[in-house]
N, C-alpha and C positions, 0 to 999 in steps of 0.2 A: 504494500500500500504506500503512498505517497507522503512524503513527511507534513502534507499539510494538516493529515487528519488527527483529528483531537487524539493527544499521549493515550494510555491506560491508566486507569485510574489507579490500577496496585503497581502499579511498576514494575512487572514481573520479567525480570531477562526472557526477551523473543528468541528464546536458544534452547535446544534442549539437554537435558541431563540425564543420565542414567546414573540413579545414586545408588541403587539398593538392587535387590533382587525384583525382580515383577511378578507377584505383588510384593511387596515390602510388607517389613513386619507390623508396622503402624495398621496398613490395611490391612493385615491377615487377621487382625486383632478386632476389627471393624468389621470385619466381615462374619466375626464368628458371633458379636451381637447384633449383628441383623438378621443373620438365620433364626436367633430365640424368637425376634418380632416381628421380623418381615414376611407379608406372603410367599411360597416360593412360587407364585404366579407371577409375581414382579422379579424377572430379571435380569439379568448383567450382560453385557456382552467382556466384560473386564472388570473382574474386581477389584479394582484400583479408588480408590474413595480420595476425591475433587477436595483442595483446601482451597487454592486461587485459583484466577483466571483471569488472563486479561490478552488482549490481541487473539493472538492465532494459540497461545499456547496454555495449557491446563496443567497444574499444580501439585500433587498428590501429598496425601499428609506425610510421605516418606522424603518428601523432598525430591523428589523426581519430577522432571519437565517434559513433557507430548507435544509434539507438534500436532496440532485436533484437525485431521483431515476428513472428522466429523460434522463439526460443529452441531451438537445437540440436535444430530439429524436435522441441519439446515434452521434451527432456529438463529441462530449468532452470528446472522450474515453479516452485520456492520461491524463485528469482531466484539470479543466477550467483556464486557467491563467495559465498553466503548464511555469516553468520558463526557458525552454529550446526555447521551441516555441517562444515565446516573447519576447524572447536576440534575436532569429534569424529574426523574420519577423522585431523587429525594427531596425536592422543593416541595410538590404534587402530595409527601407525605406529610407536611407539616400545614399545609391547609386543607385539603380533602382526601381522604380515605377512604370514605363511602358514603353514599344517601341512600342506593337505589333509581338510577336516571328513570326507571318508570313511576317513582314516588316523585323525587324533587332533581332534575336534571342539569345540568352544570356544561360549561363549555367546551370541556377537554370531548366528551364521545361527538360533540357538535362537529369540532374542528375533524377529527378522525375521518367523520362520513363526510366532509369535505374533500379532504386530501383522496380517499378511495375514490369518489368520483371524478376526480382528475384526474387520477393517474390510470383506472381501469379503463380497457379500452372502449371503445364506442364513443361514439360525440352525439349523444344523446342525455335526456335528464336521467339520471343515476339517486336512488338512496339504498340506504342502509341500513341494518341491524348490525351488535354487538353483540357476540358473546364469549366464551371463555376455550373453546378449543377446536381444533379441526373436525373432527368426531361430529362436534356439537353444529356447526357451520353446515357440516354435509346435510343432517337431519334438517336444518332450517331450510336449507337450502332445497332440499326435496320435497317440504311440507309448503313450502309459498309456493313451488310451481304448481302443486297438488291443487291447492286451493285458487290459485290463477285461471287453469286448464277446466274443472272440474272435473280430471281425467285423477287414475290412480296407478296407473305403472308406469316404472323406475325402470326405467336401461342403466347398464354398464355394462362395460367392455373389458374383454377378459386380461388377465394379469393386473386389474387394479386392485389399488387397494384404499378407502376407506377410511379407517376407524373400526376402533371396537366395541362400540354399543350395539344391541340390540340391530336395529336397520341398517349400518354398515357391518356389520357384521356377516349380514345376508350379502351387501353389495362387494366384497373383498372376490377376489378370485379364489385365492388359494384361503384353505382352512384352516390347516397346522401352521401356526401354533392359536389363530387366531380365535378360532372360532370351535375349537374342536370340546363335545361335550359341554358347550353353553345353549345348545337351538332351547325347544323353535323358536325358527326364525321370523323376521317380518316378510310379510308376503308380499308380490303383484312386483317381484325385481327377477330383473331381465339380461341374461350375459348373452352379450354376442360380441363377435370377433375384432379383434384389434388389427390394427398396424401393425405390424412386427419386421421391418424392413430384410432385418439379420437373417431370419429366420422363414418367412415368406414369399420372398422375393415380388411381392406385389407392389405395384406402382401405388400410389395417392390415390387416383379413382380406382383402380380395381378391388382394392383394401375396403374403400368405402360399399360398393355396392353389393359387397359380402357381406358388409355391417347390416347393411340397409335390408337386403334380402332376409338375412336373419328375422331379422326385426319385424317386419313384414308378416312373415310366416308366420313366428311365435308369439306376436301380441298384438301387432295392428296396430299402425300410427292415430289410429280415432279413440283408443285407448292407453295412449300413452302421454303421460304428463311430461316425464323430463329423461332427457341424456345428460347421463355426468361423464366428465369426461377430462381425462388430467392430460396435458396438452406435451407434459413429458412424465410418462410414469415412473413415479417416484423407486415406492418399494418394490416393482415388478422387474425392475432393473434398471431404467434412466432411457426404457424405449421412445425411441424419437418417431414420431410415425411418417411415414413418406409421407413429399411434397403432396397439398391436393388432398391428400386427407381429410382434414378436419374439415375445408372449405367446402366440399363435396360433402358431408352430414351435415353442415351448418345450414345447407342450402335446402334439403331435406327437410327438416327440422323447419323451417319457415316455412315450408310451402303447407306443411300441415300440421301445422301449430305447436310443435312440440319442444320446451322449453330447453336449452341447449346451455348446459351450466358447465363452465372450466372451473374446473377443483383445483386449483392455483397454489392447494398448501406447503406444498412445496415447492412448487418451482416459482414462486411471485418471490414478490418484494426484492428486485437487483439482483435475485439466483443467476438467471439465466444471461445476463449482457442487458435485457430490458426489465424494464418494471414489471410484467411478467410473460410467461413465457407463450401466451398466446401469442401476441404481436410478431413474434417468428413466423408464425404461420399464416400469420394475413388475418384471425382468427377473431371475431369480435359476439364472445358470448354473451346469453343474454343475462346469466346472472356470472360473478364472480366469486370463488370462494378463499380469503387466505386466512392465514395463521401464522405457526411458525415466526417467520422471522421480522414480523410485523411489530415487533413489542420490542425488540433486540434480547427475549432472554425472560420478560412476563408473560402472563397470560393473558390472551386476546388474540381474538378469530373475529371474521365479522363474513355477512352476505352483503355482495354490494351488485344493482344490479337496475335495469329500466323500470323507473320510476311507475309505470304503471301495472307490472308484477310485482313490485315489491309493496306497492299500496293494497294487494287485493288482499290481507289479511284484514282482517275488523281488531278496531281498538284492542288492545288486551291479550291478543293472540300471539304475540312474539316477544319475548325478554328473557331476565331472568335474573335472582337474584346476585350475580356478579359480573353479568356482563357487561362490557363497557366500563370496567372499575375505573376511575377515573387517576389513580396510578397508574396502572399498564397505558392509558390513554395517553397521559402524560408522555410515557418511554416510546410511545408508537409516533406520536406527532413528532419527538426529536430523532425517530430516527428515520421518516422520512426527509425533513429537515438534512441530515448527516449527509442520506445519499444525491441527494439533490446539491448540497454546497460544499461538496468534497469528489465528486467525478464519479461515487461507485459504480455506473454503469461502467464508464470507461475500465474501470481497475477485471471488474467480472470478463470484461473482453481482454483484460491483459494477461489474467490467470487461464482463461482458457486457452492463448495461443501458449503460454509455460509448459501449462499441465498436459494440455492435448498433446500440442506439438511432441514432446516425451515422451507421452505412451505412446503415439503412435513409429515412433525411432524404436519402443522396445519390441514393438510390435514386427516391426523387422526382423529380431533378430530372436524373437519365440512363439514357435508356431501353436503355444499354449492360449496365445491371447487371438481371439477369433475376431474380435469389433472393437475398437473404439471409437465413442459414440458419446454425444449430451452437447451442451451449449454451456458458454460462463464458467463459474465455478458450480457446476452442476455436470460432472464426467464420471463414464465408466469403462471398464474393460470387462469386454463377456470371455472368459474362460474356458477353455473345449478341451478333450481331451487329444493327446497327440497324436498326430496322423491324418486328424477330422477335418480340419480347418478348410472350409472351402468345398466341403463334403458336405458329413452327416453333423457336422459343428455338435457331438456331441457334450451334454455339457459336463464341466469339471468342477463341482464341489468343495470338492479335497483340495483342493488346488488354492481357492479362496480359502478354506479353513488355515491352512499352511500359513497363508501370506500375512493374514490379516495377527494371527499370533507370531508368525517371525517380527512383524514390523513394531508391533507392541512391545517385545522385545529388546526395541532397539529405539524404543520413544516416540514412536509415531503412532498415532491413532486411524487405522483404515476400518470401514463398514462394509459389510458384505449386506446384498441385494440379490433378486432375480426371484421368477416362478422357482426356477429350481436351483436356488442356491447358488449358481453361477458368475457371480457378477460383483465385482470390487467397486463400490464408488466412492467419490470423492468431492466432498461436500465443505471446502474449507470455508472459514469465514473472506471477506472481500482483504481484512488485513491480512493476511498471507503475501510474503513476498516472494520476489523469485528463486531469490537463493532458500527458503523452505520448500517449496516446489523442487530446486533442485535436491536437497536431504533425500523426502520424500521419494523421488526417483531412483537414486541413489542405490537406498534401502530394499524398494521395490526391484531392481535389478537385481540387487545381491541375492534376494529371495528367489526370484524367477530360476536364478543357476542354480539353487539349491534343489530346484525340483526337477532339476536334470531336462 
Protein backbone atom coordinates (compact mmCIF):
# COMPACT_ATOMS: atom_id res chain seq x y z
CA UNK A 1 0.00 0.00 0.00
CA UNK A 2 1.20 3.57 -0.53
CA UNK A 3 2.71 5.46 2.25
CA UNK A 4 -0.12 7.95 2.13
CA UNK A 5 -2.56 5.60 3.91
CA UNK A 6 -3.20 6.22 7.47
CA UNK A 7 -0.15 4.29 9.80
CA UNK A 8 -1.77 1.33 12.02
CA UNK A 9 -2.99 2.15 14.92
CA UNK A 10 -0.70 -0.65 17.02
CA UNK A 11 2.37 -0.27 15.26
CA UNK A 12 2.84 -3.69 14.69
CA UNK A 13 6.27 -4.41 12.41
CA UNK A 14 4.72 -5.40 8.70
CA UNK A 15 7.25 -8.39 8.84
CA UNK A 16 6.80 -11.59 9.91
CA UNK A 17 8.24 -13.66 12.80
CA UNK A 18 8.43 -17.09 13.59
CA UNK A 19 9.03 -17.07 17.39
CA UNK A 20 7.88 -20.33 18.69
CA UNK A 21 6.70 -23.42 17.43
CA UNK A 22 3.16 -23.32 15.55
CA UNK A 23 1.07 -23.22 17.79
CA UNK A 24 3.00 -21.96 20.58
CA UNK A 25 2.71 -22.77 23.99
CA UNK A 26 0.67 -19.46 24.90
CA UNK A 27 -1.98 -20.83 22.36
CA UNK A 28 -1.79 -24.57 23.02
CA UNK A 29 -2.73 -23.39 26.59
CA UNK A 30 -5.72 -21.22 24.89
CA UNK A 31 -6.79 -23.66 23.20
CA UNK A 32 -7.05 -26.27 25.66
CA UNK A 33 -9.65 -23.63 27.47
CA UNK A 34 -11.68 -23.28 24.71
CA UNK A 35 -12.23 -26.87 24.15
CA UNK A 36 -14.00 -26.87 28.05
CA UNK A 37 -16.31 -23.89 26.57
CA UNK A 38 -16.23 -23.66 23.04
CA UNK A 39 -18.78 -25.59 20.72
CA UNK A 40 -16.61 -27.95 18.72
CA UNK A 41 -19.02 -26.75 15.93
CA UNK A 42 -17.06 -23.59 15.88
CA UNK A 43 -13.95 -24.11 14.31
CA UNK A 44 -10.33 -23.28 13.43
CA UNK A 45 -8.64 -23.52 10.42
CA UNK A 46 -5.21 -22.75 12.84
CA UNK A 47 -5.12 -22.73 16.40
CA UNK A 48 -3.00 -19.86 16.74
CA UNK A 49 -5.04 -17.35 19.05
CA UNK A 50 -4.86 -13.35 17.60
CA UNK A 51 -3.36 -10.62 20.22
CA UNK A 52 -2.70 -7.77 17.43
CA UNK A 53 -3.32 -6.73 14.40
CA UNK A 54 -2.75 -4.05 12.25
CA UNK A 55 -1.87 -3.75 8.21
CA UNK A 56 -1.57 -6.94 6.55
CA UNK A 57 -0.03 -8.78 9.51
CA UNK A 58 -1.64 -10.62 12.61
CA UNK A 59 -0.07 -11.05 16.12
CA UNK A 60 -0.21 -14.24 18.06
CA UNK A 61 -0.12 -14.21 21.91
CA UNK A 62 3.23 -16.31 21.29
CA UNK A 63 4.77 -13.43 19.71
CA UNK A 64 4.70 -14.73 16.39
CA UNK A 65 3.82 -12.54 13.03
CA UNK A 66 1.53 -13.91 9.62
CA UNK A 67 1.46 -12.25 6.84
CA UNK A 68 -2.91 -12.75 6.70
CA UNK A 69 -3.38 -13.76 3.11
CA UNK A 70 -6.79 -14.16 4.61
CA UNK A 71 -7.91 -11.32 5.96
CA UNK A 72 -10.97 -12.41 8.16
CA UNK A 73 -12.05 -14.05 4.87
CA UNK A 74 -12.03 -10.66 3.02
CA UNK A 75 -13.40 -8.61 5.97
CA UNK A 76 -10.05 -6.21 6.52
CA UNK A 77 -9.97 -5.06 3.06
CA UNK A 78 -8.66 -1.47 4.09
CA UNK A 79 -6.16 -3.47 6.30
CA UNK A 80 -6.65 -4.52 10.05
CA UNK A 81 -6.57 -1.79 12.68
CA UNK A 82 -6.61 0.61 9.73
CA UNK A 83 -6.32 4.08 11.74
CA UNK A 84 -9.12 5.88 10.03
CA UNK A 85 -11.76 3.40 11.04
CA UNK A 86 -10.64 3.26 14.78
CA UNK A 87 -10.56 7.21 15.34
CA UNK A 88 -14.16 7.00 13.88
CA UNK A 89 -15.84 3.95 15.56
CA UNK A 90 -14.14 5.02 18.88
CA UNK A 91 -15.55 8.71 18.67
CA UNK A 92 -19.10 6.95 17.55
CA UNK A 93 -18.41 5.03 21.11
CA UNK A 94 -18.48 8.00 23.23
CA UNK A 95 -21.69 9.56 21.86
CA UNK A 96 -23.81 6.80 20.56
CA UNK A 97 -23.92 3.18 21.08
CA UNK A 98 -27.36 2.22 20.47
CA UNK A 99 -31.06 3.59 20.37
CA UNK A 100 -32.41 1.09 17.80
CA UNK A 101 -32.67 3.27 14.38
CA UNK A 102 -36.27 1.74 14.17
CA UNK A 103 -37.19 3.21 17.76
CA UNK A 104 -35.01 6.78 17.41
CA UNK A 105 -32.67 6.97 14.39
CA UNK A 106 -29.51 8.92 14.01
CA UNK A 107 -27.37 9.90 11.03
CA UNK A 108 -24.45 7.56 10.98
CA UNK A 109 -27.05 4.38 9.18
CA UNK A 110 -28.40 7.74 7.12
CA UNK A 111 -25.08 8.45 5.65
CA UNK A 112 -24.28 4.59 5.10
CA UNK A 113 -27.54 4.04 2.77
CA UNK A 114 -26.11 7.15 1.14
CA UNK A 115 -22.76 6.04 0.36
CA UNK A 116 -24.25 2.39 -0.98
CA UNK A 117 -26.33 4.16 -3.24
CA UNK A 118 -23.50 5.68 -4.80
CA UNK A 119 -21.21 3.46 -5.14
CA UNK A 120 -23.65 0.40 -6.14
CA UNK A 121 -24.19 0.01 -9.46
CA UNK A 122 -27.19 1.21 -11.53
CA UNK A 123 -27.95 5.11 -11.99
CA UNK A 124 -31.18 4.73 -10.76
CA UNK A 125 -32.85 5.68 -7.07
CA UNK A 126 -31.38 3.02 -4.70
CA UNK A 127 -32.28 2.51 -0.63
CA UNK A 128 -31.43 0.40 1.90
CA UNK A 129 -31.60 -1.62 4.96
CA UNK A 130 -29.18 -2.44 7.62
CA UNK A 131 -28.37 -5.33 9.20
CA UNK A 132 -25.79 -7.33 11.08
CA UNK A 133 -24.24 -10.15 8.71
CA UNK A 134 -24.07 -11.79 5.33
CA UNK A 135 -26.21 -14.77 6.25
CA UNK A 136 -28.78 -12.02 7.47
CA UNK A 137 -28.56 -9.67 4.15
CA UNK A 138 -29.04 -12.90 1.85
CA UNK A 139 -32.48 -13.73 3.88
CA UNK A 140 -33.45 -9.84 3.47
CA UNK A 141 -32.54 -9.96 0.46
CA UNK A 142 -34.61 -12.86 -0.72
CA UNK A 143 -37.73 -11.85 1.60
CA UNK A 144 -38.10 -8.03 -0.32
CA UNK A 145 -37.83 -9.73 -3.72
CA UNK A 146 -40.55 -12.29 -2.36
CA UNK A 147 -42.65 -9.61 -1.21
CA UNK A 148 -41.99 -7.33 -4.55
CA UNK A 149 -42.73 -10.28 -7.03
CA UNK A 150 -45.54 -11.98 -5.01
CA UNK A 151 -43.71 -14.96 -6.42
CA UNK A 152 -41.87 -17.50 -3.89
CA UNK A 153 -38.85 -19.29 -5.41
CA UNK A 154 -35.40 -18.77 -4.87
CA UNK A 155 -32.71 -19.77 -7.78
CA UNK A 156 -29.19 -20.27 -7.03
CA UNK A 157 -26.57 -21.52 -8.82
CA UNK A 158 -24.55 -24.38 -8.09
CA UNK A 159 -21.07 -24.05 -6.19
CA UNK A 160 -22.49 -21.00 -4.12
CA UNK A 161 -22.53 -20.55 -1.04
CA UNK A 162 -24.66 -18.46 1.32
CA UNK A 163 -24.72 -18.57 4.94
CA UNK A 164 -25.69 -20.64 7.60
CA UNK A 165 -29.12 -20.13 8.74
CA UNK A 166 -31.87 -21.95 8.01
CA UNK A 167 -32.60 -20.59 4.06
CA UNK A 168 -29.05 -20.27 3.16
CA UNK A 169 -28.53 -23.18 4.29
CA UNK A 170 -30.87 -24.62 1.71
CA UNK A 171 -29.22 -22.10 -0.94
CA UNK A 172 -25.39 -23.40 -0.22
CA UNK A 173 -24.37 -25.81 -2.98
CA UNK A 174 -22.31 -28.07 -1.18
CA UNK A 175 -23.59 -29.42 2.47
CA UNK A 176 -20.56 -30.61 4.46
CA UNK A 177 -19.79 -29.13 6.68
CA UNK A 178 -22.50 -26.68 6.32
CA UNK A 179 -25.58 -27.84 6.57
CA UNK A 180 -25.17 -31.56 7.38
CA UNK A 181 -27.68 -32.85 10.12
CA UNK A 182 -29.32 -29.34 10.61
CA UNK A 183 -32.44 -29.64 7.72
CA UNK A 184 -35.23 -29.34 7.17
CA UNK A 185 -34.63 -27.15 5.13
CA UNK A 186 -36.42 -23.97 3.74
CA UNK A 187 -38.26 -24.73 0.65
CA UNK A 188 -39.28 -23.28 -3.17
CA UNK A 189 -34.89 -22.89 -3.65
CA UNK A 190 -33.73 -23.73 -6.91
CA UNK A 191 -29.95 -24.84 -8.09
CA UNK A 192 -29.03 -24.64 -11.48
CA UNK A 193 -25.93 -24.45 -13.28
CA UNK A 194 -23.12 -22.15 -13.10
CA UNK A 195 -20.24 -20.64 -15.07
CA UNK A 196 -17.51 -22.60 -14.51
CA UNK A 197 -15.04 -21.58 -17.23
CA UNK A 198 -12.09 -24.16 -15.97
CA UNK A 199 -14.11 -26.72 -15.91
CA UNK A 200 -16.89 -26.39 -18.77
CA UNK A 201 -15.44 -24.90 -21.23
CA UNK A 202 -18.67 -22.95 -22.15
CA UNK A 203 -18.72 -19.51 -23.51
CA UNK A 204 -20.87 -16.52 -21.44
CA UNK A 205 -24.12 -17.29 -23.47
CA UNK A 206 -23.97 -20.88 -23.68
CA UNK A 207 -23.21 -21.08 -19.78
CA UNK A 208 -26.36 -18.88 -19.43
CA UNK A 209 -28.98 -20.64 -21.52
CA UNK A 210 -28.05 -23.91 -19.53
CA UNK A 211 -28.82 -21.75 -16.50
CA UNK A 212 -31.91 -20.42 -18.03
CA UNK A 213 -33.13 -23.93 -19.58
CA UNK A 214 -32.66 -25.39 -16.07
CA UNK A 215 -34.66 -22.92 -14.64
CA UNK A 216 -37.25 -23.17 -17.10
CA UNK A 217 -37.93 -26.79 -16.80
CA UNK A 218 -37.77 -26.82 -12.84
CA UNK A 219 -39.71 -23.96 -11.77
CA UNK A 220 -40.89 -21.48 -14.23
CA UNK A 221 -39.80 -17.94 -14.48
CA UNK A 222 -43.87 -16.88 -13.42
CA UNK A 223 -42.83 -18.47 -10.21
CA UNK A 224 -39.89 -17.39 -9.43
CA UNK A 225 -39.15 -14.25 -7.29
CA UNK A 226 -35.26 -13.82 -7.38
CA UNK A 227 -31.79 -15.19 -8.78
CA UNK A 228 -29.00 -14.73 -6.25
CA UNK A 229 -26.04 -14.66 -7.79
CA UNK A 230 -22.32 -13.83 -6.45
CA UNK A 231 -20.72 -12.24 -9.41
CA UNK A 232 -17.21 -14.02 -8.30
CA UNK A 233 -17.88 -17.09 -6.15
CA UNK A 234 -16.46 -16.69 -3.14
CA UNK A 235 -16.29 -20.19 -1.08
CA UNK A 236 -16.99 -22.32 -4.39
CA UNK A 237 -13.44 -21.34 -5.38
CA UNK A 238 -13.12 -17.57 -6.73
CA UNK A 239 -15.11 -18.81 -10.14
CA UNK A 240 -15.03 -16.00 -12.47
CA UNK A 241 -17.92 -16.89 -14.93
CA UNK A 242 -17.24 -16.31 -18.67
CA UNK A 243 -17.79 -13.04 -20.42
CA UNK A 244 -21.69 -12.71 -21.39
CA UNK A 245 -22.76 -14.45 -18.44
CA UNK A 246 -24.23 -12.61 -16.14
CA UNK A 247 -25.42 -10.18 -18.82
CA UNK A 248 -27.35 -12.93 -20.76
CA UNK A 249 -29.48 -13.83 -17.18
CA UNK A 250 -29.79 -10.29 -16.26
CA UNK A 251 -31.44 -9.88 -19.51
CA UNK A 252 -33.72 -12.91 -18.62
CA UNK A 253 -34.49 -11.95 -15.54
CA UNK A 254 -36.05 -8.54 -16.99
CA UNK A 255 -37.87 -9.77 -19.46
CA UNK A 256 -39.83 -11.77 -16.86
CA UNK A 257 -39.78 -10.01 -13.94
CA UNK A 258 -37.54 -11.88 -11.93
CA UNK A 259 -35.48 -10.07 -9.30
CA UNK A 260 -31.65 -10.56 -10.11
CA UNK A 261 -29.76 -9.96 -6.67
CA UNK A 262 -25.49 -9.85 -6.64
CA UNK A 263 -24.53 -11.33 -3.29
CA UNK A 264 -21.50 -8.98 -3.29
CA UNK A 265 -20.32 -10.32 0.32
CA UNK A 266 -17.41 -10.93 -0.67
CA UNK A 267 -16.21 -9.74 -3.42
CA UNK A 268 -17.78 -5.79 -2.89
CA UNK A 269 -16.36 -3.02 -1.19
CA UNK A 270 -12.49 -2.47 -3.30
CA UNK A 271 -12.09 -6.65 -3.32
CA UNK A 272 -12.04 -6.80 -6.75
CA UNK A 273 -10.13 -3.44 -8.41
CA UNK A 274 -13.80 -1.94 -8.33
CA UNK A 275 -16.24 -1.17 -5.71
CA UNK A 276 -17.75 -4.22 -6.60
CA UNK A 277 -17.34 -6.94 -8.44
CA UNK A 278 -20.28 -6.61 -10.64
CA UNK A 279 -19.04 -3.78 -12.61
CA UNK A 280 -16.42 -6.29 -14.24
CA UNK A 281 -19.08 -7.67 -15.97
CA UNK A 282 -21.09 -4.95 -17.27
CA UNK A 283 -23.51 -6.27 -14.59
CA UNK A 284 -26.12 -3.99 -12.85
CA UNK A 285 -28.30 -5.96 -10.23
CA UNK A 286 -31.40 -5.06 -9.03
CA UNK A 287 -30.68 -5.58 -5.50
CA UNK A 288 -27.15 -5.59 -3.99
CA UNK A 289 -25.88 -7.51 -1.03
CA UNK A 290 -22.59 -6.63 1.14
CA UNK A 291 -21.00 -7.34 4.32
CA UNK A 292 -17.76 -8.40 5.17
CA UNK A 293 -15.43 -5.63 4.44
CA UNK A 294 -17.92 -2.86 4.72
CA UNK A 295 -17.33 -2.08 8.49
CA UNK A 296 -13.33 -2.72 8.12
CA UNK A 297 -13.55 -5.46 10.90
CA UNK A 298 -17.55 -4.70 12.72
CA UNK A 299 -20.53 -5.95 12.08
CA UNK A 300 -22.74 -4.61 9.34
CA UNK A 301 -24.29 -6.09 6.20
CA UNK A 302 -26.82 -4.02 4.45
CA UNK A 303 -29.44 -4.75 1.05
CA UNK A 304 -29.14 -1.92 -1.15
CA UNK A 305 -31.03 -1.82 -4.19
CA UNK A 306 -34.19 0.02 -6.73
CA UNK A 307 -35.82 2.09 -4.70
CA UNK A 308 -39.19 0.61 -5.76
CA UNK A 309 -38.33 -3.09 -4.56
CA UNK A 310 -36.81 -2.04 -1.74
CA UNK A 311 -40.13 0.05 -0.60
CA UNK A 312 -42.56 -2.98 -1.31
CA UNK A 313 -42.11 -4.17 2.24
CA UNK A 314 -44.95 -2.40 4.78
CA UNK A 315 -43.73 -0.34 7.68
CA UNK A 316 -42.30 -2.65 10.23
CA UNK A 317 -41.32 -5.49 8.05
CA UNK A 318 -37.47 -5.06 7.86
CA UNK A 319 -34.88 -4.30 10.82
CA UNK A 320 -33.68 -5.58 13.68
CA UNK A 321 -32.55 -5.04 16.94
CA UNK A 322 -28.77 -4.38 15.89
CA UNK A 323 -28.78 -3.50 12.75
CA UNK A 324 -27.20 -0.50 11.53
CA UNK A 325 -25.59 -0.16 15.03
CA UNK A 326 -24.43 3.19 14.74
CA UNK A 327 -20.68 2.07 15.73
CA UNK A 328 -20.12 -0.23 12.91
CA UNK A 329 -21.96 2.62 10.89
CA UNK A 330 -19.49 4.96 12.11
CA UNK A 331 -16.30 2.30 10.87
CA UNK A 332 -18.38 1.74 7.54
CA UNK A 333 -18.63 5.58 6.50
CA UNK A 334 -14.63 5.84 7.29
CA UNK A 335 -13.94 3.21 5.40
CA UNK A 336 -15.49 4.09 2.58
CA UNK A 337 -14.07 7.58 3.03
CA UNK A 338 -10.28 5.59 3.33
CA UNK A 339 -10.91 3.95 -0.16
CA UNK A 340 -12.05 6.78 -1.86
CA UNK A 341 -9.14 9.29 -0.41
CA UNK A 342 -6.24 6.87 -0.48
CA UNK A 343 -6.54 5.02 -4.21
CA UNK A 344 -7.67 1.50 -2.98
CA UNK A 345 -9.05 0.67 -6.04
CA UNK A 346 -5.89 1.44 -7.79
CA UNK A 347 -3.77 -0.45 -4.82
CA UNK A 348 -6.53 -3.91 -5.48
CA UNK A 349 -5.35 -3.51 -9.27
CA UNK A 350 -1.73 -3.31 -8.03
CA UNK A 351 -1.92 -6.53 -5.83
CA UNK A 352 -3.46 -8.40 -8.54
CA UNK A 353 -0.91 -7.62 -11.27
CA UNK A 354 1.95 -8.85 -7.94
CA UNK A 355 -0.16 -11.63 -6.91
CA UNK A 356 -1.58 -12.85 -10.39
CA UNK A 357 1.34 -12.20 -12.40
CA UNK A 358 3.31 -14.81 -9.70
CA UNK A 359 1.02 -17.44 -9.70
CA UNK A 360 0.69 -17.43 -12.98
CA UNK A 361 5.10 -17.66 -13.48
CA UNK A 362 4.55 -20.67 -10.86
CA UNK A 363 2.12 -21.91 -12.81
CA UNK A 364 4.78 -22.49 -15.55
CA UNK A 365 6.74 -24.30 -13.91
CA UNK A 366 3.82 -26.99 -11.85
CA UNK A 367 1.60 -28.66 -13.68
CA UNK A 368 -0.08 -29.17 -10.05
CA UNK A 369 -1.63 -25.75 -10.52
CA UNK A 370 -4.51 -26.08 -13.25
CA UNK A 371 -6.09 -22.18 -13.30
CA UNK A 372 -5.21 -19.08 -12.16
CA UNK A 373 -8.10 -17.04 -11.85
CA UNK A 374 -10.13 -13.84 -9.72
CA UNK A 375 -9.70 -10.08 -10.09
CA UNK A 376 -7.82 -7.54 -7.33
CA UNK A 377 -6.82 -8.91 -4.33
CA UNK A 378 -9.57 -11.54 -4.64
CA UNK A 379 -7.07 -14.60 -6.46
CA UNK A 380 -6.94 -18.27 -6.66
CA UNK A 381 -5.17 -21.38 -7.89
CA UNK A 382 -7.33 -24.42 -8.72
CA UNK A 383 -5.17 -27.42 -7.86
CA UNK A 384 -5.38 -30.82 -10.02
CA UNK A 385 -3.63 -33.74 -9.78
CA UNK A 386 -0.47 -34.50 -11.92
CA UNK A 387 -0.62 -35.48 -15.23
CA UNK A 388 -4.53 -34.00 -15.60
CA UNK A 389 -3.94 -30.55 -16.26
CA UNK A 390 -5.60 -29.78 -19.42
CA UNK A 391 -7.34 -33.08 -19.37
CA UNK A 392 -9.42 -34.51 -16.75
CA UNK A 393 -8.08 -31.34 -14.38
CA UNK A 394 -8.76 -33.69 -11.64
CA UNK A 395 -8.90 -32.06 -8.43
CA UNK A 396 -6.16 -32.02 -5.74
CA UNK A 397 -7.19 -31.66 -2.10
CA UNK A 398 -4.17 -32.99 -0.44
CA UNK A 399 -2.38 -30.67 -2.21
CA UNK A 400 -4.17 -27.40 -0.73
CA UNK A 401 -4.00 -29.22 2.79
CA UNK A 402 -0.14 -29.53 2.24
CA UNK A 403 0.29 -25.85 1.24
CA UNK A 404 -1.97 -24.01 3.37
CA UNK A 405 -0.14 -25.99 6.63
CA UNK A 406 3.46 -25.75 5.19
CA UNK A 407 2.99 -21.90 4.79
CA UNK A 408 1.48 -21.53 8.34
CA UNK A 409 4.40 -22.85 9.20
CA UNK A 410 6.47 -20.41 7.86
CA UNK A 411 4.01 -17.30 8.91
CA UNK A 412 1.97 -16.89 6.21
CA UNK A 413 -1.72 -17.21 6.58
CA UNK A 414 -3.32 -19.18 3.19
CA UNK A 415 -7.28 -20.31 2.89
CA UNK A 416 -8.37 -23.12 1.20
CA UNK A 417 -11.64 -22.87 -1.00
CA UNK A 418 -13.59 -24.83 -3.84
CA UNK A 419 -16.63 -27.40 -4.33
CA UNK A 420 -14.02 -29.84 -3.76
CA UNK A 421 -11.40 -28.66 -1.69
CA UNK A 422 -9.28 -27.78 -4.45
CA UNK A 423 -8.49 -24.27 -4.44
CA UNK A 424 -5.93 -21.91 -2.46
CA UNK A 425 -7.19 -18.34 -2.35
CA UNK A 426 -5.85 -15.27 -1.49
CA UNK A 427 -7.70 -12.75 0.16
CA UNK A 428 -5.17 -10.05 1.53
CA UNK A 429 -6.06 -6.84 2.94
CA UNK A 430 -5.47 -3.74 0.16
CA UNK A 431 -2.26 -2.84 2.68
CA UNK A 432 -0.23 -5.67 1.56
CA UNK A 433 2.78 -4.65 -0.27
CA UNK A 434 4.62 -6.01 -2.81
CA UNK A 435 7.57 -7.32 -1.25
CA UNK A 436 4.74 -9.54 1.18
CA UNK A 437 3.23 -10.70 -2.01
CA UNK A 438 6.78 -11.47 -2.83
CA UNK A 439 7.35 -13.68 0.92
CA UNK A 440 4.09 -15.17 0.14
CA UNK A 441 5.32 -16.59 -3.31
CA UNK A 442 8.28 -17.31 -2.20
CA UNK A 443 6.98 -19.77 0.45
CA UNK A 444 4.23 -20.80 -1.98
CA UNK A 445 7.10 -22.19 -4.34
CA UNK A 446 9.11 -23.65 -1.61
CA UNK A 447 5.81 -25.79 -0.91
CA UNK A 448 4.95 -26.58 -4.48
CA UNK A 449 8.79 -28.43 -4.61
CA UNK A 450 7.99 -30.05 -1.72
CA UNK A 451 5.06 -31.85 -3.31
CA UNK A 452 7.30 -33.07 -5.88
Amino acid sequence: MTDTVNAPVAALPQTRLVATAIPGPNSIALHARRQAVVSAGVSSALPVYIARAAGAVLEDVDGNRFLDFGGGIGVTTVGHTEASVVAAAAAQLQDVTHTLFTITPYEEYVRVAELLAEHTPGNWAKKSVLVNSGAEAVENGVKIARKFTGRRGVAVLDHAYHGRTNLTMAMNYKASPYATGFGPFAGDVYHAPNSYPFRDGLSGEDAAARTIAHLEKTVGAEDLACLVVEPIQGEGGFIVPAPGFLATLQGWCREHGVVMIADEIQSGMARTGRWFASELAGWEPDLVLTAKGIAGGLPLAGVTGRAEIMDASQPGGLGGTFGGNPVACAAAVAVFETIEEHGLLAEAQRIERALKGGLERLAERYDLIGEVRGHGAMVAIELVEPGTRGGANTPNATAVGELVAYAAQQGILFLSAGTYGNVLRFLPSLAVTDDHIAEALEVLDAGLARLG
